[in-house]
C-alpha positions in Angstrom: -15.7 -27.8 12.5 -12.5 -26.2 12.1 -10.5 -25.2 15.0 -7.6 -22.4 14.8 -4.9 -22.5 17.0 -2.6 -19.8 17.5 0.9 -20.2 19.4 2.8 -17.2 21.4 6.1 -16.1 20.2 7.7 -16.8 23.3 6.1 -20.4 22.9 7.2 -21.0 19.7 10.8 -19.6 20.7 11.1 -21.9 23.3 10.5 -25.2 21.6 12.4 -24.1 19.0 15.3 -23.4 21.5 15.0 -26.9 22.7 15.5 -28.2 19.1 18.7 -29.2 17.3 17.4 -27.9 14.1 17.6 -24.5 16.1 19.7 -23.2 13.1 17.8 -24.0 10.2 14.2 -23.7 11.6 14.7 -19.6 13.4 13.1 -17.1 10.9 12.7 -13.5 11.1 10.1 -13.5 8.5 6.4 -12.6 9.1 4.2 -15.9 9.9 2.1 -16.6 7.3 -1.5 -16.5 7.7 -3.5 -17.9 5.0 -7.0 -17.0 3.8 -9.2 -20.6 3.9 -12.8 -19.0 4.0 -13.8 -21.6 6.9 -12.7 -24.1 4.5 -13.4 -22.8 1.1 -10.8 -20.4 -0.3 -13.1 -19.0 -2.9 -15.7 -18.3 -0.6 -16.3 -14.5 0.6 -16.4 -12.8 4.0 -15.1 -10.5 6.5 -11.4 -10.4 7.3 -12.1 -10.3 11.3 -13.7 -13.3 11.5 -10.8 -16.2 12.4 -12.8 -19.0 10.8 -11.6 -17.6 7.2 -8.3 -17.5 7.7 -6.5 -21.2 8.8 -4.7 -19.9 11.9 -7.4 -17.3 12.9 -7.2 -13.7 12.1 -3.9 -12.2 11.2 -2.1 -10.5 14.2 0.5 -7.5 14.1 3.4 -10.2 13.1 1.6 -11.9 10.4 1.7 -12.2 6.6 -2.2 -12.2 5.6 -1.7 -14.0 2.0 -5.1 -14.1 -0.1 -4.1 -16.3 -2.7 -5.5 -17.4 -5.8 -9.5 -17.6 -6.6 -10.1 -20.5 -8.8 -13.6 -19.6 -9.2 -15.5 -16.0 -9.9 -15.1 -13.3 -7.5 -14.1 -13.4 -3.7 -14.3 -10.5 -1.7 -12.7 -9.8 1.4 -14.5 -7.3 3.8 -12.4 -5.0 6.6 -15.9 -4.1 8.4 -16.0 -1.1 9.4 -15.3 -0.3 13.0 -12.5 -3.2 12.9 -9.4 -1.8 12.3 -6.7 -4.1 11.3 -2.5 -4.1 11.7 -0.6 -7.1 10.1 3.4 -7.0 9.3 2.6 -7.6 5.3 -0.2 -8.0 3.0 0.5 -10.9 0.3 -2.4 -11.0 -2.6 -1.9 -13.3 -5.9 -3.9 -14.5 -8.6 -2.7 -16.6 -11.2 -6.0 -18.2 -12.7 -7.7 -16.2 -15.2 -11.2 -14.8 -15.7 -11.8 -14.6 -11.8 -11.5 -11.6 -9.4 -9.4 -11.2 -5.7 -10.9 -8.2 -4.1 -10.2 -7.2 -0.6 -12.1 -4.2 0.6 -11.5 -1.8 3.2 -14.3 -0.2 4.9 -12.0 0.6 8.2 -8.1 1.1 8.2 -5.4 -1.8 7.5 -2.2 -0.8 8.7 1.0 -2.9 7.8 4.1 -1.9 10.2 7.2 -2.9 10.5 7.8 -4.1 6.9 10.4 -2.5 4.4 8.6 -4.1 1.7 5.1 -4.5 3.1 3.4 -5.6 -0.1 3.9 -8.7 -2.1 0.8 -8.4 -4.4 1.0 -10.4 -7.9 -1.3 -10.1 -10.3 -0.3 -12.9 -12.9 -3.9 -13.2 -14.9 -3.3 -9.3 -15.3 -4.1 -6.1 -13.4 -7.7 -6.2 -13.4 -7.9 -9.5 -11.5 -6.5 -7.9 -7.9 -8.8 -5.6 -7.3 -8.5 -3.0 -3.9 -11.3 -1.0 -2.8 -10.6 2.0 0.0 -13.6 3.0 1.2 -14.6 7.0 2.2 -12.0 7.9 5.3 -10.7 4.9 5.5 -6.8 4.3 4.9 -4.0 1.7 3.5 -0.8 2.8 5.6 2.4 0.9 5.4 4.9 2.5 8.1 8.4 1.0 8.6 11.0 2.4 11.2 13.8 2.3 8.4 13.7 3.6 4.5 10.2 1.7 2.5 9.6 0.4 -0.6 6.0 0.0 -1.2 5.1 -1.8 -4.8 1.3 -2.5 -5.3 -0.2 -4.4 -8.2 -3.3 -4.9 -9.7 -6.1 -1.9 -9.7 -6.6 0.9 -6.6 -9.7 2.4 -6.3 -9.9 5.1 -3.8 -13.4 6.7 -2.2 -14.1 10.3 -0.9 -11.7 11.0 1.6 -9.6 8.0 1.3 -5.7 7.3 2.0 -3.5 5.2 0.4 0.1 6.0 2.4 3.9 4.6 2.3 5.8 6.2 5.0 9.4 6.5 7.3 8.9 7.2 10.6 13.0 6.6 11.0 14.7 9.7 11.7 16.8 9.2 8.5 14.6 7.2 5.7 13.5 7.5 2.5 9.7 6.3 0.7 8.9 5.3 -2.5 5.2 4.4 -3.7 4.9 2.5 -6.5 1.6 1.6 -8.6 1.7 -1.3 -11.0 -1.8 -0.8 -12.1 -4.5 1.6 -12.5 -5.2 4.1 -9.8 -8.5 5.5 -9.7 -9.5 8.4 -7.3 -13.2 9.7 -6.9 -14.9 12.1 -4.5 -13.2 14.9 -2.4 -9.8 14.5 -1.2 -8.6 10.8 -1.9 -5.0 11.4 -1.0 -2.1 9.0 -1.6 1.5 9.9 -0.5 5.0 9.1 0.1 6.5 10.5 3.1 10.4 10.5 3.7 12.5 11.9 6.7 15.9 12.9 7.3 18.0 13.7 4.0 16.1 11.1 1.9 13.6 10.7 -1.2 10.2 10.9 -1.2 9.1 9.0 -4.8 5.7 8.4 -5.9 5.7 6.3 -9.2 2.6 5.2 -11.7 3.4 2.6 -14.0 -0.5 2.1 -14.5 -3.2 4.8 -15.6 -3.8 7.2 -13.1 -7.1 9.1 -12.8 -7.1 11.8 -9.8 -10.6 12.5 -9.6 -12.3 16.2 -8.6 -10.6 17.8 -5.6 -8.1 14.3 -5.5 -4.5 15.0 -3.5 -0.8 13.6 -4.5 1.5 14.1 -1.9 5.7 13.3 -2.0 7.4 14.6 1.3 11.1 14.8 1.8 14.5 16.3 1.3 13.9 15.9 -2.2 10.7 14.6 -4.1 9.5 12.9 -7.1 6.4 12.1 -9.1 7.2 9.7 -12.3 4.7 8.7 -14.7 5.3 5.4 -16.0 6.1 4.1 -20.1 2.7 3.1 -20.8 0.8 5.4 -18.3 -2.3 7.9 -18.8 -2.2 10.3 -15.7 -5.3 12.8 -15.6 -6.0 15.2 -12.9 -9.3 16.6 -12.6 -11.3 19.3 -11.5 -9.6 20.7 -8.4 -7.4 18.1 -7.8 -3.5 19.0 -6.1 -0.3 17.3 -6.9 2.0 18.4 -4.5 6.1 18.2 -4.2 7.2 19.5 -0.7 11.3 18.7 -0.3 13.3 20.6 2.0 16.7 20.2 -0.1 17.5 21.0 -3.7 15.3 19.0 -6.2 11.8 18.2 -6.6 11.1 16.3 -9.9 8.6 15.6 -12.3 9.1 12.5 -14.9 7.3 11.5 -18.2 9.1 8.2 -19.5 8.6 7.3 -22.9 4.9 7.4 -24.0 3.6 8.7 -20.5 1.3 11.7 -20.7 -0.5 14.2 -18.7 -4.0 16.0 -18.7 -4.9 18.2 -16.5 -8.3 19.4 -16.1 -8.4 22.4 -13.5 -6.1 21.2 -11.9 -2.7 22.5 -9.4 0.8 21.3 -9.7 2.4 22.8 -6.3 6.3 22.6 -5.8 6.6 23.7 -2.6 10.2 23.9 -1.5 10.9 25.0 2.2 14.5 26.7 2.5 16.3 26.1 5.2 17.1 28.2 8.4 20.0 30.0 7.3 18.9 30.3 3.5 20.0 34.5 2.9 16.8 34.8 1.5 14.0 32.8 2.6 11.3 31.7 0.1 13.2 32.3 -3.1 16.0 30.1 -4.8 
């Protein structure tokens, strides 16, 4: 049987205060906490349970790394009713022709990381795959400005939130895609939320496909949606793209071959003036 064993911080401090490799050893970084699926690191289950993972289950100062599957398709399960907060989320795949799938049927925050996500696709996008379940949410929050890069394929459920966000007084937020975005059912939101003076960005470098009644939000002093070289972006049905920046700009990018349809759809730029702004409302 395997046994996990977790140390304190405090712990760990102190012996490493005692050493003379003080210097060298002291690391800021997240501690990695590595998926083992109670000793088989293809096999399946639920993220909660600390036999999967070789230090027990990943705490609010952890790195939770899903590497590589060597073999088919492993799944890992947020159960719903089990929240879950970790300081980054690590996810790579290297081997091709087999799937790493983490699915979230309850809410994984990642807080306190200015780039939360290290997620590497090598075998290509379709071999990360992350499933958001109906109301429940990927947040990534960071007390300074964020940079938020996510790779492989999204797939988002009625309801759903995928957010990057500042909650500095002064700090900006971009959201970047790497691979296809998928959005179904009513109101699958992902945004980018900025404070202070600085840019809210949400970037597709994959296909996008905002479902019926789907929601794109960039919030800041100024705003931007770009949609990527290669990328197909369609907006359905009742979807809502929506710039709110309380400065001057609020931007949307096509580079290269990137291309739009939208299907019923609502493009909002909605630019708040500021107090003293002669005539409120109008520019």
């Amino acid at each position: 049987m395997k046994t996990n064993v977790r140390y304190s911080n405090f712990w760990v401090l102190k012996t490493l205060a005692s050493s003379a490799f003080l210097g060298s050893c002291l690391s800021l970084h997240a501690l990695p906490v590595v998926w083992d699926g109670n000793g088989d690191p293809n096999a399946s289950g639920t993220w909660e349970d600390p036999a999967n993972w070789d230090t027990g289950v990943p705490l609010v100062g952890d790195d939770a790394q899903l590497l590589d599957v060597t073999t088919g398709t492993r799944t890992i399960t947020i159960s719903a009713g089990i929240p879950q907060t970790i300081n980054q989320l690590t996810i790579t795949q290297t081997t091709g022709g087999n799937v790493n799938q983490l699915d979230l049927n309850d809410d994984l925050t990642i807080s306190g990381n200015a780039s939360p996500f290290a997620i590497t696709p090598t075998a290509g996008v379709a071999s990360i795959v992350t499933n958001i379940a109906a109301n429940a949410s990927l947040l990534a929050t960071h007390t300074g400005s964020i940079t938020a890069t996510y790779g492989g394929t999204v797939n988002l459920a009625a309801g759903s939130l995928f957010r990057a966000e500042s909650t500095a007084a002064n700090g900006a937020a971009t959201l970047t895609f790497q691979g296809p975005v998928n959005t179904s059912g009513n109101m699958a939101n992902i945004q980018a939320v900025a404070t202070g003076t600085e840019t809210a960005s949400l970037i597709f470098n994959g296909d996008l496909d905002l479902g019926a009644n789907g929601r794109l939000s960039a919030i800041g002093e100024t705003a931007a949606l770009t949609i990527g070289a290669t990328s197909s972006s369609t907006w359905g049905t009742g979807s809502l793209v929506t710039l709110q920046y309380f400065g001057q700009n609020g931007s949307v990018e096509f580079l290269n071959n990137g291309s739009l349809v939208m299907d019923g759809s609502t493009m909002n730029f909605d630019w708040t003036p500021p107090e003293n702004w002669p005539e409120p409302g109008r520019r």
